[in-house]
C-alpha positions as CSV (number, residue, x, y, z in Angstrom):
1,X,39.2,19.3,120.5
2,X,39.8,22.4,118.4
3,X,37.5,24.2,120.4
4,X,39.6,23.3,123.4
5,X,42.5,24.0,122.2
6,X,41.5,27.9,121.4
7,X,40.4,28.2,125.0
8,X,43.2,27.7,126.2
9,X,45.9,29.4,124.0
10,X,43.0,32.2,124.9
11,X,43.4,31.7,128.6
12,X,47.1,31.7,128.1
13,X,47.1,34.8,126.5
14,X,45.1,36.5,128.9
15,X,47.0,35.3,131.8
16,X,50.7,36.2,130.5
17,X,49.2,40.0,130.3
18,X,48.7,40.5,134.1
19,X,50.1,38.8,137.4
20,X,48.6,35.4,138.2
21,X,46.5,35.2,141.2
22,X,45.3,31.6,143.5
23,X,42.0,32.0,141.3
24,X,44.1,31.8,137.6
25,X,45.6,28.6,139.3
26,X,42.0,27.5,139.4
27,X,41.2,28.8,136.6
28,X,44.2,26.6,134.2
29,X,42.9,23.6,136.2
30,X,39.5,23.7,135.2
31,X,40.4,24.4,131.6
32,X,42.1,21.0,131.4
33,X,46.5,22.1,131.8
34,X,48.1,19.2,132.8
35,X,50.4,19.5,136.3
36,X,53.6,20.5,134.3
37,X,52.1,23.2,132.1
38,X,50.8,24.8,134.8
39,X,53.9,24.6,137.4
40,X,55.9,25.9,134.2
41,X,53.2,28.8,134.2
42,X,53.6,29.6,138.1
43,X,57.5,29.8,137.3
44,X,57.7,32.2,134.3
45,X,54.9,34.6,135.3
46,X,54.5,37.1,137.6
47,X,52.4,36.1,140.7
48,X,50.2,38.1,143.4
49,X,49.6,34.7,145.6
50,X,47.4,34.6,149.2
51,X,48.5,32.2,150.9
52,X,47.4,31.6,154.4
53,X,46.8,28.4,155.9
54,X,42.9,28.6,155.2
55,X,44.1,29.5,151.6
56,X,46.3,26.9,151.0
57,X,43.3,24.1,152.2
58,X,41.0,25.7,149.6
59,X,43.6,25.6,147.0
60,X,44.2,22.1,147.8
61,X,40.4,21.4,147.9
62,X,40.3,23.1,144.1
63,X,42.2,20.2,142.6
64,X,45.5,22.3,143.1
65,X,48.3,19.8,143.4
66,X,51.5,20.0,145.9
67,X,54.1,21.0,142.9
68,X,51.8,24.0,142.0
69,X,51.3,25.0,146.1
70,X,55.3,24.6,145.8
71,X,55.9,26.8,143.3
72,X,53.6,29.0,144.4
73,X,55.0,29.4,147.8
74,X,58.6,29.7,146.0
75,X,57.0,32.6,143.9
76,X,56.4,34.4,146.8
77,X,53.4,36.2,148.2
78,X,54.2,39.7,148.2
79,X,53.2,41.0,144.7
80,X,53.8,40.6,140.9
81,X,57.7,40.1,139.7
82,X,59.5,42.6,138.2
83,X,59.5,42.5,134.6
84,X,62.5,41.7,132.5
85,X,65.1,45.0,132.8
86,X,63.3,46.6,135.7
87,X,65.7,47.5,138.3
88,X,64.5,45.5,142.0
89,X,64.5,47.3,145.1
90,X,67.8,46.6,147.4
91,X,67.2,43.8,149.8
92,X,67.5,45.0,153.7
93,X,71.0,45.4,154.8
94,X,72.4,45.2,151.6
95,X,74.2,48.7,151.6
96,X,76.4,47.9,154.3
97,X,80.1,46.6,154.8
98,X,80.6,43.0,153.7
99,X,82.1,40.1,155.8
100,X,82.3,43.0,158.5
101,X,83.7,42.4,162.1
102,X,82.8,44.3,165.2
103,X,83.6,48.0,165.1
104,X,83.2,51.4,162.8
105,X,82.7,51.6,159.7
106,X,82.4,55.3,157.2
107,X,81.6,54.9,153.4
108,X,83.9,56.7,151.0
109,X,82.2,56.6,147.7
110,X,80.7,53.8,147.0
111,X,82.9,51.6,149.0
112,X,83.4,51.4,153.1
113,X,86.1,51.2,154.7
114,X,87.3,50.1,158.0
115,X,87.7,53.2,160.7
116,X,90.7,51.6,162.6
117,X,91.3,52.9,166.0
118,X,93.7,55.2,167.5
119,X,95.4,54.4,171.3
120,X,94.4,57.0,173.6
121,X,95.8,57.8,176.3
122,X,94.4,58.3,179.8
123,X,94.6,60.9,182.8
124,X,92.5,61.5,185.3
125,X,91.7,65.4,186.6
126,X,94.1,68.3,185.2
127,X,93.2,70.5,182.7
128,X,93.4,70.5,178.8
129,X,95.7,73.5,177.7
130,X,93.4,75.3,175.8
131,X,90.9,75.7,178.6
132,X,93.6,76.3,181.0
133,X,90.2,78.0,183.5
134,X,88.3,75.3,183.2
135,X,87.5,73.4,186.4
136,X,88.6,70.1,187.4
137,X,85.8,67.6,188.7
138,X,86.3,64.5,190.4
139,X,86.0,62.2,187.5
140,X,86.8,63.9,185.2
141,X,88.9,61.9,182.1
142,X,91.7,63.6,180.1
143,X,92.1,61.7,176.6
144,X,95.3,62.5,174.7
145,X,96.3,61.3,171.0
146,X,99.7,61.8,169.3
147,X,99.4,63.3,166.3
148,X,97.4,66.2,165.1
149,X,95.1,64.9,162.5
150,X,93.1,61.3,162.2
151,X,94.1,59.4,158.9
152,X,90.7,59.2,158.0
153,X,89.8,62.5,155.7
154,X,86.1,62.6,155.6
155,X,84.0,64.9,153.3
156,X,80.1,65.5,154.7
157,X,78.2,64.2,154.5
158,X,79.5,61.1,156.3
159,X,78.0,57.8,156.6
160,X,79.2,55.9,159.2
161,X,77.6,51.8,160.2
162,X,78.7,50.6,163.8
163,X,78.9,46.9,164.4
164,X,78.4,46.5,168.5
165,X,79.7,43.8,170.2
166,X,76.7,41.7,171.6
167,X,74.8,43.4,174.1
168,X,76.2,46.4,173.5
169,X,73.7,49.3,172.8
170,X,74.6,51.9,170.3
171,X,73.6,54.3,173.6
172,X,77.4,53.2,175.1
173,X,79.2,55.0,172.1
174,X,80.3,58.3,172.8
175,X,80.8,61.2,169.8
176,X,83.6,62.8,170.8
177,X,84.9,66.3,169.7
178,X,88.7,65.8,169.7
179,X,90.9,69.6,170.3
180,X,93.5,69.9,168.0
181,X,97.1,70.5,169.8
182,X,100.7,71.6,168.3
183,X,101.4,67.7,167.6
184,X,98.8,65.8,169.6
185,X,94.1,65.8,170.0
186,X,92.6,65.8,173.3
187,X,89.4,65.7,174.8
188,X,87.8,65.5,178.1
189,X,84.6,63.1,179.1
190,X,83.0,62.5,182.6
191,X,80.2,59.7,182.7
192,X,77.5,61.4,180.5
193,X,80.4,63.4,179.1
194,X,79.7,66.8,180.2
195,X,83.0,69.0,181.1
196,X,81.8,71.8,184.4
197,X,83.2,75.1,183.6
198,X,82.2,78.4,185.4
199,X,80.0,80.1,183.8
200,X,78.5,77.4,181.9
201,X,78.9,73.6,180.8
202,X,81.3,72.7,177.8
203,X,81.0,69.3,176.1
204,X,82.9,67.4,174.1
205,X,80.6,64.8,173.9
206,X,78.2,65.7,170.7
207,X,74.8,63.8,170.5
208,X,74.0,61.6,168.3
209,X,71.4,58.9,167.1
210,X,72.1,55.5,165.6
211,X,69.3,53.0,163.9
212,X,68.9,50.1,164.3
213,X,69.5,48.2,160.8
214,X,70.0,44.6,162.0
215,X,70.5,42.3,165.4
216,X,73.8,44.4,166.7
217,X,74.2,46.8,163.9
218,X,73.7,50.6,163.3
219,X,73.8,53.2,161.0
220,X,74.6,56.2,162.7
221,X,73.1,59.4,162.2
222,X,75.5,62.7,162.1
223,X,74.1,66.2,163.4
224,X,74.0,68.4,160.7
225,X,75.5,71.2,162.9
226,X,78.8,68.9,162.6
227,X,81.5,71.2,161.1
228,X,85.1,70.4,159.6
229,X,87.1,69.0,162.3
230,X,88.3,66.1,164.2
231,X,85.8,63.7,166.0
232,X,85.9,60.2,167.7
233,X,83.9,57.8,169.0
234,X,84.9,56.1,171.8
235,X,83.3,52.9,172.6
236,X,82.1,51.7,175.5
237,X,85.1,50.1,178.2
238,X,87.4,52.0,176.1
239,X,89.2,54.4,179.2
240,X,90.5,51.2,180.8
241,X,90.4,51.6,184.9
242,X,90.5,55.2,185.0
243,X,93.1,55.3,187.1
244,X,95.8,57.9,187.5
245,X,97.2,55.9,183.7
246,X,95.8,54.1,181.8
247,X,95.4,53.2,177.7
248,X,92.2,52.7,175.8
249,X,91.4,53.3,172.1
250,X,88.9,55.4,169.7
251,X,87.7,55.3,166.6
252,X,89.0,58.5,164.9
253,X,88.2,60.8,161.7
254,X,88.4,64.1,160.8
255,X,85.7,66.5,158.4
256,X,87.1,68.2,155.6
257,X,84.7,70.7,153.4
């Protein structure tokens, strides 16, 4: 009995120096641990499990019982625990706004904060004032703001998360360079937002690229190139019925170095 008994304090203390594996399972069944001892064993220690289907009938066929497949499977399967004090990798999605609804979000700090949006205005045709030469084509989109600066002071580099309404692609959102005026921003955008001018094309629609972080949700991903100034993204729907009138809204900040 005494003999038995050092096996196994042995075994014990082999086992509580590395991760247990489906064959230390075996292993504490064959040495005689009763059900609980084990179970209690599966729950404190670090575990590097396999288990398949075809591994769970083997266990099974090794004498393991359902409590210890239970707490095996409730261990996990992908690696040994972290040890007491070690700092855990962030679980997907967890650095991003909280409870949050659809629309933008930027991150100031540590915390985000809701990008609320602006009402733009709408005019078909005409001409922005300060590119008084630049020519008008037919669908062309004024968009005017009052005001000459967003409420939302941003420093780079900015991180901003967009929550799209379902089936909505992050594709639909338009970056917008907004043209600061005496007390107003304006902009022009066309379907694929580029603004004809002789001698060249000027856009105020900046490209961008947004990931894909969960069902409906995106981080976006600035250009570097993006200096101080004020920006806007206008989401998809936004300009209304582009008639001669008409209101919509953007999602407004401005880049301060």
């Amino acid at each position: 009995m005494k003999t038995l008994c050092l096996i196994v304090t042995l075994a014990l203390s082999a086992l509580a120096q590395e991760a247990l594996t489906n064959d230390s399972v075996v292993k504490m069944i064959k040495a005689g641990l009763g059900e609980g001892v084990i179970v209690g064993m599966i729950q404190s220690q670090p575990g590097n499990y396999t288990l398949t289907p075809d591994d769970l009938v083997k266990l099974k066929s090794q004498g393991v019982t359902d409590k210890m497949l239970g707490a095996m499977i409730a261990k996990g399967s992908g690696g040994a625990a972290p040890s007491e004090g070690a700092a855990s990798a962030p679980a997907a999605g967890s650095d991003l706004p909280k409870d949050a609804d659809i629309g933008v979000y930027f991150k100031r700090g540590s915390e985000w904060e809701e990008m609320l949006p602006e009402v733009v205005n709408w005019k078909t045709g005409g001409v922005l004032k300060h590119v008084a030469s630049a020519g008008v084509v037919k669908g062309d989109v004024n968009g005017h703001l009052e005001g000459v600066h967003s409420r939302n002071s941003l420093k780079s580099p900015v991180e901003v998360v967009i929550y799209a309404p379902e089936g909505v692609a992050i594709t639909e959102y338009q970056l917008l360079h907004l043209h600061e005026q005496t007390d107003s921003r304006e902009f022009r955008t066309v379907t694929g937002g580029v603004m004809h001018e002789s001698g060249g094309a000027t856009r105020d629609v900046i490209p961008f690229e947004g990931k894909r972080v969960q069902k409906g949700v995106y981080k976006v991903l600035l250009p570097n190139t993006l200096g101080a100034g004020e920006y806007g993204f206008l989401p998809p729907g936004a300009s209304g019925s582009h008639s001669s009138a008409s209101i919509g809204k953007i999602y407004t900040f401005r880049i301060i170095e």
